[in-house]
C-alpha positions in Angstrom: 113.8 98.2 146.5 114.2 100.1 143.4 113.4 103.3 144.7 115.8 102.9 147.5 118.7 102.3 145.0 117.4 105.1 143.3 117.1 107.6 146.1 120.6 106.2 147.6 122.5 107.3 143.9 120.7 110.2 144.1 122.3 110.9 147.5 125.6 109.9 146.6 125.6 112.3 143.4 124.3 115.4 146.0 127.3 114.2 148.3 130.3 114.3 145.4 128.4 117.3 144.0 129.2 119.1 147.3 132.0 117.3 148.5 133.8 118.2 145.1 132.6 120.1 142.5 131.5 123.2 144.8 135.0 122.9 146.0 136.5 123.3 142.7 134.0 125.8 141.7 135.1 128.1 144.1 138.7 127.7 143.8 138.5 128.3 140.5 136.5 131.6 140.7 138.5 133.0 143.3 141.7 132.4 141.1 140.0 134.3 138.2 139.1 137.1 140.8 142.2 137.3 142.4 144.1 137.1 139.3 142.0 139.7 138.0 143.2 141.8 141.1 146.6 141.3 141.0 147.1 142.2 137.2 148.6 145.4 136.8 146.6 148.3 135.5 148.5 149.3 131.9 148.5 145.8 131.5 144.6 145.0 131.9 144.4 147.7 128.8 146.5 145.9 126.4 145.3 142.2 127.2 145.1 140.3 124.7 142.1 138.0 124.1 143.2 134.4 124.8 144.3 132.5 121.6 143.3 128.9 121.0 145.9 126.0 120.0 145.5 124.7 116.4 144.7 121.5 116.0 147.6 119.9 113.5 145.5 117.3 111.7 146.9 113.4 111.6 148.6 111.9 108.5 149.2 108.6 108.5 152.8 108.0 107.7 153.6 105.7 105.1 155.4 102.7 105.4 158.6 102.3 103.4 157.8 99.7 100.3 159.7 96.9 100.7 162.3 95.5 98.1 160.8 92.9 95.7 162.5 89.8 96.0 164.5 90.6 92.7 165.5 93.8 93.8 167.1 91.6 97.0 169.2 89.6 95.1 170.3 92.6 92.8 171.7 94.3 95.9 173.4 91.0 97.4 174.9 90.5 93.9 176.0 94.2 93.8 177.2 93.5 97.8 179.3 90.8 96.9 180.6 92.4 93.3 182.2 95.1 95.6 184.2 92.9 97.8 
């Protein structure tokens, strides 16, 4: 029983294998070839080698203190002074 599960995920690996990565395998070399061809010659010269993004590290942003409770009641006194 075992080996019959075994063999039968075997067999479905072989199948996606085909059914999709040879697929995309190709595609994706005949792009590189063809877009090879296509490029114009003075510009094949000058290329560039491909640059890589930078990775911007994460900072944590910092949350705003909030107002003590004596602060509050200074800024609700000065609130109500100005009225």
């Amino acid at each position: 029983m075992l080996e019959q599960t075994f063999l039968d995920a075997v067999v479905v690996i072989a199948l996606f294998v085909l059914r999709v990565g040879v697929p995309l395998a190709l595609l994706f070399g005949i792009a590189a070839w063809l877009e090879r061809k296509l490029r114009p010659t003075e510009t094949q010269a000058n290329q560039e080698p491909a640059r890589r993004a930078r990775v911007i590290p994460f900072v944590k942003p910092h949350a705003p203190a909030k107002p003590t409770a004596a602060e509050q009641s200074a800024e609700a006194s000065q609130r109500a002074h100005n009225r």
